[in-house]
matplotlib code that plots the C-alpha trace (Angstrom):
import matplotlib.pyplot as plt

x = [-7.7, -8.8, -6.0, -9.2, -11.1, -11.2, -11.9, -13.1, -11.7, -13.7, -14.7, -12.1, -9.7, -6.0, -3.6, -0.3, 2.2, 4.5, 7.8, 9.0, 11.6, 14.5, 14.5, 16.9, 17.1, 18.9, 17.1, 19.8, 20.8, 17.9, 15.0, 11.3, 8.5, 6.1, 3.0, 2.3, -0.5, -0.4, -4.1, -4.3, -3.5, -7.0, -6.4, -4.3, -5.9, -9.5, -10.8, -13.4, -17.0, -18.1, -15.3, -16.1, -14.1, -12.1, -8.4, -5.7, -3.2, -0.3, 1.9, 4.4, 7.2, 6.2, 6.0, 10.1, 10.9, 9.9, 11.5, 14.4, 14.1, 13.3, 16.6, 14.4, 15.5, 12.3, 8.6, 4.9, 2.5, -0.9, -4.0, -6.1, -9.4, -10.7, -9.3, -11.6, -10.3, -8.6, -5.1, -3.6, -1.9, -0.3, 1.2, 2.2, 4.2, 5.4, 6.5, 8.4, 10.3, 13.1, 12.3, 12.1, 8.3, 6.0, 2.1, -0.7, -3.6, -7.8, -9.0, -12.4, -13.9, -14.0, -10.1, -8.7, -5.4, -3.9, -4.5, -3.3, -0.4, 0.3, -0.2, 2.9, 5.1, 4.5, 5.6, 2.3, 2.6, -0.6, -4.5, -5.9, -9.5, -10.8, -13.1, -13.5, -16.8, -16.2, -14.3, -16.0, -19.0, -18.1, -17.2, -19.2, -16.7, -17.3, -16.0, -12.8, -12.0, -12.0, -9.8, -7.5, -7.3, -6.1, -3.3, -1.8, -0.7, 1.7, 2.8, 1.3, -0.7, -3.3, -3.2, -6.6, -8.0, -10.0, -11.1, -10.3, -13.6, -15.0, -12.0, -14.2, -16.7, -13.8, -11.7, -13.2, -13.1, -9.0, -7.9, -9.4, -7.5, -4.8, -1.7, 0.3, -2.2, -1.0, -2.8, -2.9, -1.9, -2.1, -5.9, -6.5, -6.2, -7.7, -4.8, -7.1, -7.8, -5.1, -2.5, -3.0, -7.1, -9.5, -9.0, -5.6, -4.7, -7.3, -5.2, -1.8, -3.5, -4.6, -1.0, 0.1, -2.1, -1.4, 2.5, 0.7, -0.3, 1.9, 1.1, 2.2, 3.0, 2.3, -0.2, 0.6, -1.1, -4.5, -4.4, -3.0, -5.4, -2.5, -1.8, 1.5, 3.5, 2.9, 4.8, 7.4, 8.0, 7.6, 10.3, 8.5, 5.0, 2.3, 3.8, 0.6, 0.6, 4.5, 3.6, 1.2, 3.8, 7.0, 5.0, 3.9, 7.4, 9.4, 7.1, 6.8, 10.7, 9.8, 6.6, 6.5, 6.3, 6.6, 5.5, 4.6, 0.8, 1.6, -0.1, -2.2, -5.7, -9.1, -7.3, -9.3, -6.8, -4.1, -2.0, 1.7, 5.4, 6.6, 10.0, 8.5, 7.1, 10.4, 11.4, 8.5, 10.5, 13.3, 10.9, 8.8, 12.5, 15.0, 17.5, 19.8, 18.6, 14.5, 15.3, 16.5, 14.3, 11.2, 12.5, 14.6, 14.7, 11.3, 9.7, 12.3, 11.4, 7.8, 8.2, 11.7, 12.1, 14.6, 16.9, 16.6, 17.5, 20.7, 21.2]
y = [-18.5, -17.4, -15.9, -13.7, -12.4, -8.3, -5.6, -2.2, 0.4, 2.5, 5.8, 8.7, 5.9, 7.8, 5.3, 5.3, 7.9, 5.8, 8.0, 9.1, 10.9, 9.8, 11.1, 13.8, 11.7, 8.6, 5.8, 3.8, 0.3, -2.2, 0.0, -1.5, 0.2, -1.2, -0.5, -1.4, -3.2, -5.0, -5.1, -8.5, -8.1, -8.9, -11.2, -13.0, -12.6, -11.2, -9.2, -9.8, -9.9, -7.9, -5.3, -1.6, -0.2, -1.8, -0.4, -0.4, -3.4, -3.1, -6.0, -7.4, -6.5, -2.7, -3.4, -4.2, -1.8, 0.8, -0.3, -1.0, 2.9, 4.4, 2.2, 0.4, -3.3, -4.6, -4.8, -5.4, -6.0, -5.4, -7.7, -4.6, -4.7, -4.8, -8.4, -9.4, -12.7, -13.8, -13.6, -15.5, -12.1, -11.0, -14.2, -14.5, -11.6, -12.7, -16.0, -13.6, -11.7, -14.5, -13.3, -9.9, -9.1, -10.3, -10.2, -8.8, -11.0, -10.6, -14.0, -14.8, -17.2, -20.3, -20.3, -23.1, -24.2, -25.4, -22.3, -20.0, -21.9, -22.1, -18.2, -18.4, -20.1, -17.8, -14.8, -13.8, -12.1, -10.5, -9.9, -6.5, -5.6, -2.8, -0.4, 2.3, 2.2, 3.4, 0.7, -2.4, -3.9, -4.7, -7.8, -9.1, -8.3, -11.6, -13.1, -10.7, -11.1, -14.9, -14.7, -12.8, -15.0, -17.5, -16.0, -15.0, -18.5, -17.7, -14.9, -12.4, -8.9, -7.1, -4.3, -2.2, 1.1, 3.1, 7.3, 9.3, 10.3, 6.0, 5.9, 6.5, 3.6, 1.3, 1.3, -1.4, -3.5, -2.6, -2.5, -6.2, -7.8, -10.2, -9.4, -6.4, -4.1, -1.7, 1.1, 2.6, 6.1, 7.4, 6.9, 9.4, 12.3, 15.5, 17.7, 20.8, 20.4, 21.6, 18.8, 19.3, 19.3, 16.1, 14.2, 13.8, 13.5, 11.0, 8.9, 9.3, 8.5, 5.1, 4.5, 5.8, 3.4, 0.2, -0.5, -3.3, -0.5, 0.7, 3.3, 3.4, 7.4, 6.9, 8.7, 12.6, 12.6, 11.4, 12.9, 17.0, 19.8, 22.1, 19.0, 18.2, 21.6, 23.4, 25.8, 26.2, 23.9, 19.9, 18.8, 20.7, 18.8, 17.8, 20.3, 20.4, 16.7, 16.8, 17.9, 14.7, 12.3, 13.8, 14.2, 9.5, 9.5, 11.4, 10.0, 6.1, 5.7, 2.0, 1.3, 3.4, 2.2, 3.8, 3.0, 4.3, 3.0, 1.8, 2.3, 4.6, 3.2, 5.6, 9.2, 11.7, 14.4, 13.9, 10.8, 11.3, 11.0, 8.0, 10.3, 13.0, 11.0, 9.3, 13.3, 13.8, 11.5, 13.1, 16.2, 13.8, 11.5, 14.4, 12.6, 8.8, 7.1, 7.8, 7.4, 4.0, 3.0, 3.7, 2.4, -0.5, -1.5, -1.3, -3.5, -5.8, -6.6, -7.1, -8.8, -10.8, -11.3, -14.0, -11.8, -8.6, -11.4, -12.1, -8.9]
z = [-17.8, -21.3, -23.7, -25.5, -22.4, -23.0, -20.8, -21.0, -18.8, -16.7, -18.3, -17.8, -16.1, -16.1, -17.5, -15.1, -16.5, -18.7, -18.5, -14.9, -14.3, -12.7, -8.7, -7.5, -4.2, -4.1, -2.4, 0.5, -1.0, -0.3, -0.3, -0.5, -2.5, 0.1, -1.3, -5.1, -7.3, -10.3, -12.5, -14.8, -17.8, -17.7, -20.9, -18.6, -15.4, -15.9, -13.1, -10.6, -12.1, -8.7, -9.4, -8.7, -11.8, -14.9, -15.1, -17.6, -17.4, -15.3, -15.2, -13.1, -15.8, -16.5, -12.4, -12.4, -15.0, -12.5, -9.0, -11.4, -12.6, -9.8, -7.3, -5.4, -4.6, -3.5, -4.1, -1.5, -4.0, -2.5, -4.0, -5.8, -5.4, -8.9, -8.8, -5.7, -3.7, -7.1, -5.9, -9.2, -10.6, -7.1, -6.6, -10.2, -9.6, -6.4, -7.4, -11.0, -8.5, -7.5, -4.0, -4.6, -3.8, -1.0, -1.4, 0.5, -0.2, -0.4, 1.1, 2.1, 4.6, 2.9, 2.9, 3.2, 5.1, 2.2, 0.3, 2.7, 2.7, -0.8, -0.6, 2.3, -0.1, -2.7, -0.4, 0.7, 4.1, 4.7, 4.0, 3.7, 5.0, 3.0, 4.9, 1.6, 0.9, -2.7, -3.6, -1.9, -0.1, 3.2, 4.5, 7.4, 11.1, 12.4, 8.9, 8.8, 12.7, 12.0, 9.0, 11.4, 13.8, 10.9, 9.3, 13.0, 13.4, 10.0, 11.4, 8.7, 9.6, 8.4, 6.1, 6.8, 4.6, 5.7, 5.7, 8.5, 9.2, 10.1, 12.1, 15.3, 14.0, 13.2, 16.2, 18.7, 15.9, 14.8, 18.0, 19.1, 15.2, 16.9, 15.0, 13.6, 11.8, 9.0, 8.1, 4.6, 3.8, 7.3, 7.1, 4.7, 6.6, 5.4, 4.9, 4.6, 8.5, 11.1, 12.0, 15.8, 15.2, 16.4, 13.1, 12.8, 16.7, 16.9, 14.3, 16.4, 19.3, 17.1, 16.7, 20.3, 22.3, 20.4, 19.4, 17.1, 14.7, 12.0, 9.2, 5.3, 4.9, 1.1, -1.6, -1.0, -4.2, -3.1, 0.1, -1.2, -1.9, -3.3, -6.2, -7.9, -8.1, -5.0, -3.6, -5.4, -8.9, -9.5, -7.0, -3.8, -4.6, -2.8, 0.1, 2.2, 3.5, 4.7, 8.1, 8.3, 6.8, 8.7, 12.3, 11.8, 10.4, 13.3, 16.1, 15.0, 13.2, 13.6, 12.5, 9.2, 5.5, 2.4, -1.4, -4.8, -4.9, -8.4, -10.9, -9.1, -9.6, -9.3, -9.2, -10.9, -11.4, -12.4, -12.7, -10.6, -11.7, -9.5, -9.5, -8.5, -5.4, -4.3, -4.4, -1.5, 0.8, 1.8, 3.3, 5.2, 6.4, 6.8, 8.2, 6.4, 9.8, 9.1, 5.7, 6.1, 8.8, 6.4, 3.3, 4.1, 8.0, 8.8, 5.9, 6.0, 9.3, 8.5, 5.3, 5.4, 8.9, 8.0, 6.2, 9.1, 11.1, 9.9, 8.6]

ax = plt.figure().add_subplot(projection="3d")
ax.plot(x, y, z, "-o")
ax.set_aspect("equal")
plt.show()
């Protein structure tokens, strides 16, 4: 790793908002921001030469600061794409936390045993297929279904993303993945559609069919048309996508997850207060029960089985 490598950030890249406020809702004791990046620093860990965009650094202590700010106890880090299969950052954070963060990784084929297992001991728990086609050139099915079937003998899942509209394309191949699959952001539903219309119930029908399948109800700010003060002043945002997040929510209590999606990489908009999203939480988990099944029972399971265990 070179200390002088540099890195120019994509044009019109919004830098993660550097001062959020302090939530009016009160996280329960334990709480895991379950989905989170971290981006280099790139003079630390330069990003992937076949990268789709360059961000701004986000490191694994501007990373704390925030679950620190915000109550959270614990971190999922997710491998970002603009770091490829280069999982040296993710785990660098993992291994920072004192046990406080697990990884999602990006592996490829030529993985070895070894390496995967080194990734295990780090805290890695998971590899995430990316199905976005903005963001990535896919990765052959064959390849991805044999990777799979590798990291089910560890006991990790896979974290897929994906659009609501390839759903339809995708689903042979998600339903046959041999272990827990995790989807991201409720698929990325179009909000602007009716919750009851083929799109969504479609996606509940995804989850209904196959207990294996859990969904992350995270990113009202990539998935709202009405934006960040909607109905009503800054607390109420992003309004139009709680009767999407509360119907995965109040129909799968169990297999729901929740996170910031820090630092927020390729919005165009606008660039979110991570209080005012911990604020969106309690509209889509009305009641202490979902709220602590989504933020602190449910990813403990999937991530520190050991502790749920004995907890």
């Amino acid at each position: 790793m070179s200390g002088t490598t540099t890195f120019t950030k994509t044009p019109d890249w919004l830098d993660w908002y550097a001062g959020p406020s302090t939530p009016a809702f009160r996280v329960p004791a334990g709480a895991v921001d379950a989905h989170c990046h971290v981006f280099g620093p790139g003079a630390q860990f330069p990003f992937a030469p076949e990268r789709k965009y360059t961000p701004c650094d986000a490191s694994k202590d501007q990373l704390f600061a925030l679950r620190d700010h915000l109550g959270f106890a614990r971190n999922v880090i997710v491998q970002a794409t603009c770091h490829g299969a280069d999982n040296r950052a993710m785990v660098d954070a993992c291994l920072a936390s004192q046990g406080r963060a697990r990884g999602v990784a990006t592996v490829r084929r030529s993985v070895t045993d070894a390496e995967l297992e080194q990734l295990h001991a780090a805290g890695v728990r998971g590899v995430r297929f990316n199905f976005v086609r903005r963001l990535v050139d896919f990765t052959p099915r064959d390849e991805l279904m044999e990777i799979a079937g590798r990291i089910a003998g560890l006991g990790w899942h896979v974290v897929i993303y994906f659009e609501a509209q390839d759903l339809p394309e995708l689903w042979d191949f998600f339903t046959a993945l041999p272990t827990t699959v995790v989807v991201d952001h409720m698929g990325r539903p179009d909000v602007a559609l009716p919750i009851d219309g083929p799109q969504f119930s479609l996606f509940l029908k995804f989850m209904h069919e196959h207990d294996n399948v859990w969904s992350k109800v995270s990113c009202p700010e990539r998935l709202s048309r009405a934006g960040p003060s909607a109905l009503g002043g800054e607390r109420n945002a992003y309004r139009d996508v709680v009767p999407f997040a509360r119907r995965v929510v109040e129909t799968f209590p169990d297999r729901v997850l929740w996170g910031t999606d820090w630092p927020h990489p390729n919005l165009k908009d606008h660039m979110p207060d991570d209080g005012l999203l911990v604020d969106f939480i309690p509209h889509i988990a009305v009641t202490s029960e979902l709220q602590r099944g989504l933020l602190v029972d449910n990813p403990m399971r999937l991530y520190w089985p050991e502790e749920s265990a004995r907890g």
